[in-house]
KOLMI-913765 format. One line per 10 residues: number of its first residue (from 0); their letters; for each residue x negated, z, y of N, C-alpha, C. Coordinates in Angstrom, 2 decimals. Layout:
BEGIN
NUM	A	X/Z/Y/X/Z/Y/X/Z/Y; ...
// end
This chain:
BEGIN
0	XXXXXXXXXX	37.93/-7.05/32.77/37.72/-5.63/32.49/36.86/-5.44/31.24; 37.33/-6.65/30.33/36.34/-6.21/28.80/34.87/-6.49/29.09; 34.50/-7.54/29.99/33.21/-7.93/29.96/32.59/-6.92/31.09; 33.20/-6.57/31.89/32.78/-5.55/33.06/32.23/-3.93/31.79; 33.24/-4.14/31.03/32.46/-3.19/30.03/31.40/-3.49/28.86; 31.16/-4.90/28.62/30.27/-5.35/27.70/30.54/-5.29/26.73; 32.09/-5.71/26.47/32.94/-6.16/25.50/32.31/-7.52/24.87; 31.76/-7.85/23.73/31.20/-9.25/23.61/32.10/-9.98/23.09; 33.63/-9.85/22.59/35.03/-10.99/22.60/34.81/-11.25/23.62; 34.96/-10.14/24.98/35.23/-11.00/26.58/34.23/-11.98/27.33
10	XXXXXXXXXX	33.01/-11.07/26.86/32.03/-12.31/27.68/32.05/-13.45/27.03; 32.17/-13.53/25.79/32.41/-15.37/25.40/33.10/-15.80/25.33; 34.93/-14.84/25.55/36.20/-15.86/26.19/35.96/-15.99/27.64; 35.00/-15.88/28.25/34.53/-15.93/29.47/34.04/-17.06/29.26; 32.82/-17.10/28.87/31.97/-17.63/28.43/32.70/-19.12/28.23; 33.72/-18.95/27.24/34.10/-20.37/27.23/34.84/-20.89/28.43; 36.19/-19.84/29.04/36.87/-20.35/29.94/35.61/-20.83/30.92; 34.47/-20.60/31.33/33.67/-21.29/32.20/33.41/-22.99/31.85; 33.19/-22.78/30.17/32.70/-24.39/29.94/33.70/-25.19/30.09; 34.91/-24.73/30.25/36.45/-25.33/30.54/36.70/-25.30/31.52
20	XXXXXXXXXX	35.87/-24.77/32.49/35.95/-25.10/33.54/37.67/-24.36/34.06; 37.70/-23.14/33.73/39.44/-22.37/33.91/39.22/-21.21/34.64; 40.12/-20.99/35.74/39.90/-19.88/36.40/38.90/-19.76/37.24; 38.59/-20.95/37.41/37.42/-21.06/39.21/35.93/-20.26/38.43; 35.81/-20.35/37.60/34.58/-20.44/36.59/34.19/-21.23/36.22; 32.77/-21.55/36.18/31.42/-22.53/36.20/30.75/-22.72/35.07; 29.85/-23.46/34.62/29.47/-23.70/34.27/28.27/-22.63/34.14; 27.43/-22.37/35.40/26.71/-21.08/35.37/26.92/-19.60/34.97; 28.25/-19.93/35.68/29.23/-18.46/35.28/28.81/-18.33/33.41; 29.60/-19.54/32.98/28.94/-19.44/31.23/28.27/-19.12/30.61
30	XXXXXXXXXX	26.77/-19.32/31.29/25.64/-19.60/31.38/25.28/-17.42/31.34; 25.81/-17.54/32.26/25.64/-15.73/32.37/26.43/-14.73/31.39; 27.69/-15.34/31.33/28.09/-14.09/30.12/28.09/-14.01/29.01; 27.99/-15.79/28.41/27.01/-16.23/27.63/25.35/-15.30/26.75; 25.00/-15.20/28.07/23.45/-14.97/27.58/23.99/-12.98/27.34; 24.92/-12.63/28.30/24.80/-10.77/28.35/25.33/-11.41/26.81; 26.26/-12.30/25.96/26.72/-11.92/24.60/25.42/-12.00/23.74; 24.81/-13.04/24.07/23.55/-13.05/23.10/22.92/-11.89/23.34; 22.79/-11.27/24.24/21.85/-10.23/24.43/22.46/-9.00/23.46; 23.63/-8.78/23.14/24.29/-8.02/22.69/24.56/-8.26/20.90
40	XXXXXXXXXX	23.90/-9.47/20.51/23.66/-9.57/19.30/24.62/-10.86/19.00; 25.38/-11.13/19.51/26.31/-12.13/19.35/25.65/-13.65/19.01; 25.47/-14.07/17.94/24.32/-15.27/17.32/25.30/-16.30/17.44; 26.53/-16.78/18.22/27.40/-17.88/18.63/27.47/-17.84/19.40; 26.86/-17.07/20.23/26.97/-16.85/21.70/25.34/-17.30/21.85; 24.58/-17.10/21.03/23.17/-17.46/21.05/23.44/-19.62/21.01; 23.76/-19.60/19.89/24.04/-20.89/19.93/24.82/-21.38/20.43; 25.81/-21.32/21.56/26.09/-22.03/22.87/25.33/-21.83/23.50; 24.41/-21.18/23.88/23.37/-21.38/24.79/22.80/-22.21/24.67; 21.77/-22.47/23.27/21.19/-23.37/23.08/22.17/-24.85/23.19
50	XXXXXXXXXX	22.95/-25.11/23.10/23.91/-25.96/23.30/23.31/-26.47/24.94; 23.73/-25.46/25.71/24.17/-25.79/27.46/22.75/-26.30/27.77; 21.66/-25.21/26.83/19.83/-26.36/27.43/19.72/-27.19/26.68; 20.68/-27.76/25.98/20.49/-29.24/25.12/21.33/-30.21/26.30; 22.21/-29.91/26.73/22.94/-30.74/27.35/22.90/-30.32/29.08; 22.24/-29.40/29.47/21.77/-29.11/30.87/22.93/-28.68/31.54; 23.63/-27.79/30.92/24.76/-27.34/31.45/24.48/-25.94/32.16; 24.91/-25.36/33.03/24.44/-23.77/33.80/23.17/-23.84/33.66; 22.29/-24.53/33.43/20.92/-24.40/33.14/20.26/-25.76/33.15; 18.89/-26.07/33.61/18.22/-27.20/33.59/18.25/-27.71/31.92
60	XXXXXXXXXX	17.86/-28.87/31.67/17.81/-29.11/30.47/16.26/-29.10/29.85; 16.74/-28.52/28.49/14.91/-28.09/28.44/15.60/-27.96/26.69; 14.54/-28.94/26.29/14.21/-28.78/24.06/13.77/-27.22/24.03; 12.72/-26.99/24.92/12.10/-25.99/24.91/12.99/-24.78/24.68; 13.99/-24.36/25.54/14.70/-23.51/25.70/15.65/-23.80/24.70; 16.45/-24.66/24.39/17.17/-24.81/23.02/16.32/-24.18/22.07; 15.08/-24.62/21.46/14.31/-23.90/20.51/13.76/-23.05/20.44; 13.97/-22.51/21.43/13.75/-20.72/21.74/14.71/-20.20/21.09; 16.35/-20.55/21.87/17.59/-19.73/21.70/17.45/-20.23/20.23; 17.29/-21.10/19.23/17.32/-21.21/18.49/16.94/-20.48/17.10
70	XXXXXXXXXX	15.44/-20.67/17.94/14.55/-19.38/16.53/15.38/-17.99/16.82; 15.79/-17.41/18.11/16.24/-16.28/18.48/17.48/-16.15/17.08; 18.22/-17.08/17.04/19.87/-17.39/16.22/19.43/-17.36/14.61; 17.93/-17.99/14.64/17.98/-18.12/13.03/16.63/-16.78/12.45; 16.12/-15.81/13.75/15.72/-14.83/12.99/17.35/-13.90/12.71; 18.07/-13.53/13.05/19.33/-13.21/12.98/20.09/-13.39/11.68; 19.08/-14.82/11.15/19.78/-15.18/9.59/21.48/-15.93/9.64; 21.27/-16.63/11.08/22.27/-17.71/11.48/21.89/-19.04/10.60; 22.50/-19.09/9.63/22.10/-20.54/9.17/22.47/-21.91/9.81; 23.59/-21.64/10.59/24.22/-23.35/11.56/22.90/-23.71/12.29
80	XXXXXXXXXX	22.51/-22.49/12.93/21.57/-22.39/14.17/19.93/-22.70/13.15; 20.02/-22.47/12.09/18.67/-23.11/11.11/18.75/-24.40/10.90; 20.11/-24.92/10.49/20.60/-26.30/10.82/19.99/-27.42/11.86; 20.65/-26.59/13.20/20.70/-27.41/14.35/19.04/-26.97/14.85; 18.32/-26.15/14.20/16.92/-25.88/14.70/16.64/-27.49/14.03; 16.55/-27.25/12.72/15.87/-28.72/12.29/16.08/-30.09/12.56; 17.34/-29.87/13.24/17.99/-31.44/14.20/16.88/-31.76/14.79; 16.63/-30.55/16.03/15.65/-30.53/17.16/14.27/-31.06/16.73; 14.01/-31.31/15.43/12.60/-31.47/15.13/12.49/-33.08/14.36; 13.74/-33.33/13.65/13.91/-34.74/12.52/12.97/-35.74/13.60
90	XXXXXXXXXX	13.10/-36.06/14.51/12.25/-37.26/15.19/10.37/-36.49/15.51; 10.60/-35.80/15.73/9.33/-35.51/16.21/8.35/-34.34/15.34; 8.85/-33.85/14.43/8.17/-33.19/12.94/9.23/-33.53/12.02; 9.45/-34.79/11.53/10.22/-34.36/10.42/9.55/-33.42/9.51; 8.91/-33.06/8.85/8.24/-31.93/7.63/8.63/-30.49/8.33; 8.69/-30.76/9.49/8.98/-29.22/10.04/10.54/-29.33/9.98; 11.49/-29.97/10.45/12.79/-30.15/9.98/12.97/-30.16/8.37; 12.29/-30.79/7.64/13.24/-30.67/6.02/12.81/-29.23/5.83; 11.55/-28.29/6.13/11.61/-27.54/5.98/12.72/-26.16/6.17; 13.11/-26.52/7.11/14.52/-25.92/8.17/15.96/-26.13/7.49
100	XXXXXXXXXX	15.89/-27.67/7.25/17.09/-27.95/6.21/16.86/-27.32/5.02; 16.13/-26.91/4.39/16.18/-26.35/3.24/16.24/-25.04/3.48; 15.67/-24.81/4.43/16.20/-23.22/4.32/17.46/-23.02/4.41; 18.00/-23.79/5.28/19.70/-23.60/5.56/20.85/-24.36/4.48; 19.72/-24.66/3.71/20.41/-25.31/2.43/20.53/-24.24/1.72; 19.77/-23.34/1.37/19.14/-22.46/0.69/20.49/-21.30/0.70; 20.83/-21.21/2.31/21.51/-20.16/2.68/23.35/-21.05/2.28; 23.25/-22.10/1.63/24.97/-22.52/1.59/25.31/-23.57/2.39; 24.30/-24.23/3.66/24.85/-25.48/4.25/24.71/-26.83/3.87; 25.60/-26.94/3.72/26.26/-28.84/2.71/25.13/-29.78/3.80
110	XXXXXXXXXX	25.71/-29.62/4.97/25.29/-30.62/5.89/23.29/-30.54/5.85; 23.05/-28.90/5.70/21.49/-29.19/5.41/20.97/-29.39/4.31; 22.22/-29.87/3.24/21.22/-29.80/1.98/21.70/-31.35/1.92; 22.34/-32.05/2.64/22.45/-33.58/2.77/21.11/-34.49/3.10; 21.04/-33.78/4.42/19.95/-34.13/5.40/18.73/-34.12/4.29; 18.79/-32.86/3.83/17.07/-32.81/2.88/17.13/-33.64/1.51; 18.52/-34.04/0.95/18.65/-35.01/-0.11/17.73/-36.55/0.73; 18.68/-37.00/2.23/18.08/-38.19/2.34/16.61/-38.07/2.89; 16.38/-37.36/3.45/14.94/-37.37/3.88/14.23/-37.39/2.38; 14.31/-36.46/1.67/13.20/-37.21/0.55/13.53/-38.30/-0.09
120	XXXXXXXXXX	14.48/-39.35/0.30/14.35/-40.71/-0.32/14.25/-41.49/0.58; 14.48/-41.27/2.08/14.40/-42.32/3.24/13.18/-41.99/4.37; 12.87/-41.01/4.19/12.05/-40.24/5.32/10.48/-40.71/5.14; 9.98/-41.58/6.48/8.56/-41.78/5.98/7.31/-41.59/6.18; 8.08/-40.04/6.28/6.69/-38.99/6.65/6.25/-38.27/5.62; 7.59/-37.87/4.98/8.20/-37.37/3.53/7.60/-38.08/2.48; 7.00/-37.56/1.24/6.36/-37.95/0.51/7.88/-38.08/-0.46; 8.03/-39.35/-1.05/9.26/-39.56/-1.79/9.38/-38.64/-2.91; 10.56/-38.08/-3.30/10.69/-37.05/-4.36/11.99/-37.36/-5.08; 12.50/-37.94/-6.25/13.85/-38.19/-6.80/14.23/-36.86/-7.14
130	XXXXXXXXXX	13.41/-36.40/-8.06/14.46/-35.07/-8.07/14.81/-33.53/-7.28; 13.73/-34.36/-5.93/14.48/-33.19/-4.65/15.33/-33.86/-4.37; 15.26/-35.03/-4.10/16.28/-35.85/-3.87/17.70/-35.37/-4.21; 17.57/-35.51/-5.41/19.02/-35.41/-6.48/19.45/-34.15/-6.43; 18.43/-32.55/-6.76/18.65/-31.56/-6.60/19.40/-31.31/-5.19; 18.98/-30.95/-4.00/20.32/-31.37/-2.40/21.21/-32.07/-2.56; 21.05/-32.82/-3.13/22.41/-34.50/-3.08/23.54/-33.75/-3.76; 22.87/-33.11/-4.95/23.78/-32.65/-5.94/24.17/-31.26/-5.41; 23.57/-30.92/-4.48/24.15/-29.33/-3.87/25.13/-29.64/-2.99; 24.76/-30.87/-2.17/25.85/-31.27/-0.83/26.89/-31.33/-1.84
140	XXXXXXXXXX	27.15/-32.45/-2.73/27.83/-32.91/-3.29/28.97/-31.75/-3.88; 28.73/-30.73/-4.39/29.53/-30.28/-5.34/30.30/-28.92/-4.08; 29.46/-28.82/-2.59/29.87/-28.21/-1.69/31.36/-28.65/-1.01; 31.76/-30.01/-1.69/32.72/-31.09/-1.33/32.23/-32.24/-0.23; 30.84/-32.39/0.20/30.14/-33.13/1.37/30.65/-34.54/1.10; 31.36/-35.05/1.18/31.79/-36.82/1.06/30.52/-37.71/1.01; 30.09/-37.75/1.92/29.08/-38.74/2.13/28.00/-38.64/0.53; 27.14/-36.92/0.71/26.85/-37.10/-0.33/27.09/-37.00/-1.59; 28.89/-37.36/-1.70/29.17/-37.37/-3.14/28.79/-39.13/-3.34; 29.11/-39.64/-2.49/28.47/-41.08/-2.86/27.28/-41.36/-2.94
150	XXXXXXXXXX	25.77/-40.44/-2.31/24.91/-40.70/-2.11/24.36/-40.21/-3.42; 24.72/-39.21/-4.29/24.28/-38.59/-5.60/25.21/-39.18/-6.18; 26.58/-39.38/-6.29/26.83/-40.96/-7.04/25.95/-41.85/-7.87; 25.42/-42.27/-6.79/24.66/-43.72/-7.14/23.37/-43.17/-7.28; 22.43/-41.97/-7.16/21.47/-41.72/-7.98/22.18/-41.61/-9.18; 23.40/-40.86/-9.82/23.55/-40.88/-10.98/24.04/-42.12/-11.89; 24.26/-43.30/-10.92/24.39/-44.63/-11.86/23.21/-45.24/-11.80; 21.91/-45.42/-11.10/20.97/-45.60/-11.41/20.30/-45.18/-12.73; 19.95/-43.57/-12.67/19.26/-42.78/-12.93/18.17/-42.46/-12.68; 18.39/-42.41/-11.53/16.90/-42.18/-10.05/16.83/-39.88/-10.23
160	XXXXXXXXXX	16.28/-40.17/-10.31/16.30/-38.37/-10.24/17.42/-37.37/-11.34; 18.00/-37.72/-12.02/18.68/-37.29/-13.02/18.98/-38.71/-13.81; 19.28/-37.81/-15.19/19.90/-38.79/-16.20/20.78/-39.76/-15.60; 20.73/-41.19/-16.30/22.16/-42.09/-15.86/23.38/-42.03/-16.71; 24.74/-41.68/-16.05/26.04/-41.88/-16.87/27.00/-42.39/-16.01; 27.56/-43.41/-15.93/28.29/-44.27/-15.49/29.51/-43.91/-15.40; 29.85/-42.92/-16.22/31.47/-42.02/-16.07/31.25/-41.02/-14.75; 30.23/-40.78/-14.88/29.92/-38.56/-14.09/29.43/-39.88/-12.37; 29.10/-41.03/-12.44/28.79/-41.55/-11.22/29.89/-42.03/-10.86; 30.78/-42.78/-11.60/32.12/-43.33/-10.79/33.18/-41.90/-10.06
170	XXXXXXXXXX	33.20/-40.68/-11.42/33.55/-39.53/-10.54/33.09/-39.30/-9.74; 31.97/-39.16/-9.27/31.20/-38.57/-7.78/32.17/-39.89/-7.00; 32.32/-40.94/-7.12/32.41/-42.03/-6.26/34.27/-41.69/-5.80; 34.68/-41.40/-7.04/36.09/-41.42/-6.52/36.32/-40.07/-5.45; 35.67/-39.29/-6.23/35.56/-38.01/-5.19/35.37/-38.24/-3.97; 34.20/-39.17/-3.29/33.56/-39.31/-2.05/34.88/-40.01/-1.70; 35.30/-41.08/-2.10/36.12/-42.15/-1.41/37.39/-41.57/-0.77; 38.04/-40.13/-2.02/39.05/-39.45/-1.87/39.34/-38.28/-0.48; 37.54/-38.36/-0.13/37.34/-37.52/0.89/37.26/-38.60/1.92; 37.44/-39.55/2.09/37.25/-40.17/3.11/36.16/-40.75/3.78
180	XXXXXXXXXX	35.16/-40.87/2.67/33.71/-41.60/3.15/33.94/-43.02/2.78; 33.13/-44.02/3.47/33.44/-45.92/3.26/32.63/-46.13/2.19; 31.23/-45.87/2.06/30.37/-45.99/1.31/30.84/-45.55/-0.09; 31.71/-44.78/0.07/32.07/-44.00/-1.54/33.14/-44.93/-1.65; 34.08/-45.06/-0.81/35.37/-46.15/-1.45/35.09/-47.35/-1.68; 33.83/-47.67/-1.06/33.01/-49.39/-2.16/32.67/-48.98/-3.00; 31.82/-48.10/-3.12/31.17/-48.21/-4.73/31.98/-48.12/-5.61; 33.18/-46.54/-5.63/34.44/-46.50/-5.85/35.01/-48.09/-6.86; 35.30/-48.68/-5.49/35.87/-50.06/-5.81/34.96/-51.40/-6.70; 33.84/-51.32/-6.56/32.66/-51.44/-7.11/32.78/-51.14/-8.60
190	XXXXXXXXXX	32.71/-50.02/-9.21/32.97/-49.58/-10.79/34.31/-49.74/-10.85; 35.47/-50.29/-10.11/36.45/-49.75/-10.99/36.65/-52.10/-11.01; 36.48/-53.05/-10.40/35.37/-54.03/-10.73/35.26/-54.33/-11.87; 33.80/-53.63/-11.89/33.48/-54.17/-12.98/34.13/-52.98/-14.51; 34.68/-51.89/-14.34/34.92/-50.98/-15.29/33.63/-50.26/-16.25; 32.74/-49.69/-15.30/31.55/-49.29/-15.52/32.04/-47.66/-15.05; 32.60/-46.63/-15.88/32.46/-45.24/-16.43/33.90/-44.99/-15.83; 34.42/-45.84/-15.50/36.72/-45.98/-15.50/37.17/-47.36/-16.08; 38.22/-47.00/-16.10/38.67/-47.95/-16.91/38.70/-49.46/-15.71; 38.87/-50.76/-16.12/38.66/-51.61/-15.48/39.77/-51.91/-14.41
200	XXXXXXXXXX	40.16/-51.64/-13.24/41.54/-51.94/-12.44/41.07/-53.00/-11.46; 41.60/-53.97/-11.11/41.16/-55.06/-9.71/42.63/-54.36/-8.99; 43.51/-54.09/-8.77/44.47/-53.65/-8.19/43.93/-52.45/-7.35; 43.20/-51.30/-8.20/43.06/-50.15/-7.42/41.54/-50.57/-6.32; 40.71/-51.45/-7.42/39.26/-51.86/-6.87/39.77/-53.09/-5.69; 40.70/-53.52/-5.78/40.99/-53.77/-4.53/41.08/-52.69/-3.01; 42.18/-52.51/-3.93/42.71/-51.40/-2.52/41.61/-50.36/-1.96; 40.86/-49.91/-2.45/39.61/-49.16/-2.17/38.76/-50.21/-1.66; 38.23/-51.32/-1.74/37.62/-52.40/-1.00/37.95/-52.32/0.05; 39.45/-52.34/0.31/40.07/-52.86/1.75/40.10/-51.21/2.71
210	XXXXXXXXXX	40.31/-50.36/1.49/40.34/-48.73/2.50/38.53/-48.56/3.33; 37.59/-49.30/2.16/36.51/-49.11/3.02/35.92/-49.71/4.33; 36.73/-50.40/4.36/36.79/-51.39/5.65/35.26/-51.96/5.32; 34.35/-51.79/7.14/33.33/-52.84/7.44/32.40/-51.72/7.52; 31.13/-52.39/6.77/30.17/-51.47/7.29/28.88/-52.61/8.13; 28.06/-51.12/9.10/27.52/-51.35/10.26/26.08/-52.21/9.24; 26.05/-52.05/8.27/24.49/-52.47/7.56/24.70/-53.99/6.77; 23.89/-54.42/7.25/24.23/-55.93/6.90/24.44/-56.17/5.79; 23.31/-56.01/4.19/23.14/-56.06/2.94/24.61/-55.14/2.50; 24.97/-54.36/3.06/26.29/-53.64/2.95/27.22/-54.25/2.92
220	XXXXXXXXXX	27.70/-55.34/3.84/28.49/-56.12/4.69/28.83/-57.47/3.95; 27.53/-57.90/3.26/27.51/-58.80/2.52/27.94/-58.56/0.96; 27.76/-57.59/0.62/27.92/-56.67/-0.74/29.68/-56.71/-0.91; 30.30/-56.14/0.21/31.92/-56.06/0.14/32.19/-57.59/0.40; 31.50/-58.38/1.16/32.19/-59.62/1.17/32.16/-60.52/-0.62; 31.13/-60.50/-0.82/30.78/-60.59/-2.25/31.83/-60.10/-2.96; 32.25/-59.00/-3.11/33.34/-58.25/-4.19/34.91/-59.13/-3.65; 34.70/-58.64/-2.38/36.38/-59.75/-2.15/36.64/-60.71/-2.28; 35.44/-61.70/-2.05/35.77/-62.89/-2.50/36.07/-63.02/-4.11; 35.29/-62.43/-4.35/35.52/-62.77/-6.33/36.85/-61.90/-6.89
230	XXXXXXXXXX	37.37/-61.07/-5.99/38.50/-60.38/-6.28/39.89/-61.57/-6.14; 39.36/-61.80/-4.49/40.42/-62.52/-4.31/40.42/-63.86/-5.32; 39.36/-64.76/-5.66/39.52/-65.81/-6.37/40.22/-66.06/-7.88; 39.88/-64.68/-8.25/40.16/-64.22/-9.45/41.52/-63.59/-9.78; 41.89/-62.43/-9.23/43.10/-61.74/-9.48/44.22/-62.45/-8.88; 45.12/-62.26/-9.56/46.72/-62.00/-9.83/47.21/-62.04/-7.78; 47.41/-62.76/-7.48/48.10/-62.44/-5.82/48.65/-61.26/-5.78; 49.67/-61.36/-6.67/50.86/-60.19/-6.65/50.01/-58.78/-6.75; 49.19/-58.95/-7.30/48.35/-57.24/-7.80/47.48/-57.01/-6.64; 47.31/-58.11/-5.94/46.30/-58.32/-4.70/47.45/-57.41/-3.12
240	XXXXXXXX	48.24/-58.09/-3.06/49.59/-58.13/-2.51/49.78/-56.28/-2.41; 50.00/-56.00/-3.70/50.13/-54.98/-3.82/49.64/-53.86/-3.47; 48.22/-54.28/-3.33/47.33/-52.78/-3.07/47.38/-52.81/-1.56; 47.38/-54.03/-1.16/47.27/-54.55/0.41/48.45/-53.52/0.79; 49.47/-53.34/0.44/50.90/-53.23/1.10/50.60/-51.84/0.59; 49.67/-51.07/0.06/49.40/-49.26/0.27/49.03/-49.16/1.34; 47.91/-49.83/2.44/47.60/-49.82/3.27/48.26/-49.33/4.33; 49.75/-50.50/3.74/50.19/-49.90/5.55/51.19/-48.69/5.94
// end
């Protein structure tokens, strides 16, 4: 009855019960009350659309049509949908994507001001920049972004794009690790090691070793094996023992 009146709650609890496939509703069905919500101004209803021509759902699959519904979502001043515009582009314009991430950085998104931290230090289309770099890193970062509290971390124990201080970098690190990123609970474990800006612990720099588990990057892989071995050769069993048995 709500969508028969152009209620736009109903057409996109429509809308979804279709992608759920509930109530002998389709996928197309979606596809249709879907688009009457976008039509009606509804900019999440715009971006499930673009969703269904990313993944060819009620609709053929087409970039094209994603980046239509897309620009449609981010003249609207949808920043997710400025986001996921610049996804659509990272392989095939990156410069047209960081551009996109920054705008949607611009507007408050962690995740696009991540993306535009690593593209100007990894991207190699991207003319390298440390202190765009650091400037995003340090926006993700303080947004609570895990990943890049470790990734502006370790610009700030370098001193790649901002000053170096070895205290303000092991904080970023404990922060990241505390959020649940791997990369942050090595480095984490890493300064607290060697006692470079915390005080020196092999007990806690254990146990953060072992919380970060395995990573997929080899020089990574080799880096934590490196630290455990010299942990393990070195420390106290019992203090070893100990952090092990937080684990479980």
């Amino acid at each position: 009855m709500g969508a028969n009146r152009g209620h736009p709650d109903a057409l996109i609890a429509l809308g979804e019960m279709g992608l759920a496939g509930e109530a002998g509703l389709t996928d197309a069905d979606a596809y249709s009350y879907l688009l009457r919500a976008s039509e009606a101004g509804r900019t999440d209803a715009t971006r499930a659309l673009a969703e269904m021509n990313r993944a060819g759902r009620g609709v053929p699959q087409s970039l094209e049509g994603e980046r239509a519904l897309l620009e449609r979502a981010v003249a609207s001043f949808d920043q997710d949908a400025t986001k996921r515009l610049a996804d659509t582009y990272l392989e095939s314009d990156p410069k047209r994507a960081l551009e996109l991430y920054e705008q949607a950085a611009d507007a408050g998104d962690a995740d696009a001001a991540y993306a535009a931290g690593i593209m100007y230090a990894q991207t190699f289309e991207i003319t390298p920049n440390e202190e765009r770099s650091a400037f995003w890193l340090a926006k993700a970062a303080n947004a609570g972004h895990a990943a890049a509290q470790a990734d502006y971390g370790l610009l700030v124990y370098q001193g790649a794009g901002v000053p170096r201080d070895d205290t303000a970098a092991a904080a970023w690190f404990r922060k990241s690790a505390e959020g649940g990123d791997t990369e942050g609970a090595f480095l984490y474990a890493f300064t607290l090691a060697k006692g470079e800006g915390v005080q020196q612990d092999f007990g806690e720099a254990y146990y953060w070793l072992l919380k970060s588990g395995d990573s997929t990057v080899d020089d990574y892989q080799e880096d934590r094996a490196i630290l455990r071995e010299r942990l393990e050769a070195n420390v106290d069993p019992a203090v070893l023992a100990a952090a092990k048995a937080r684990l479980d």
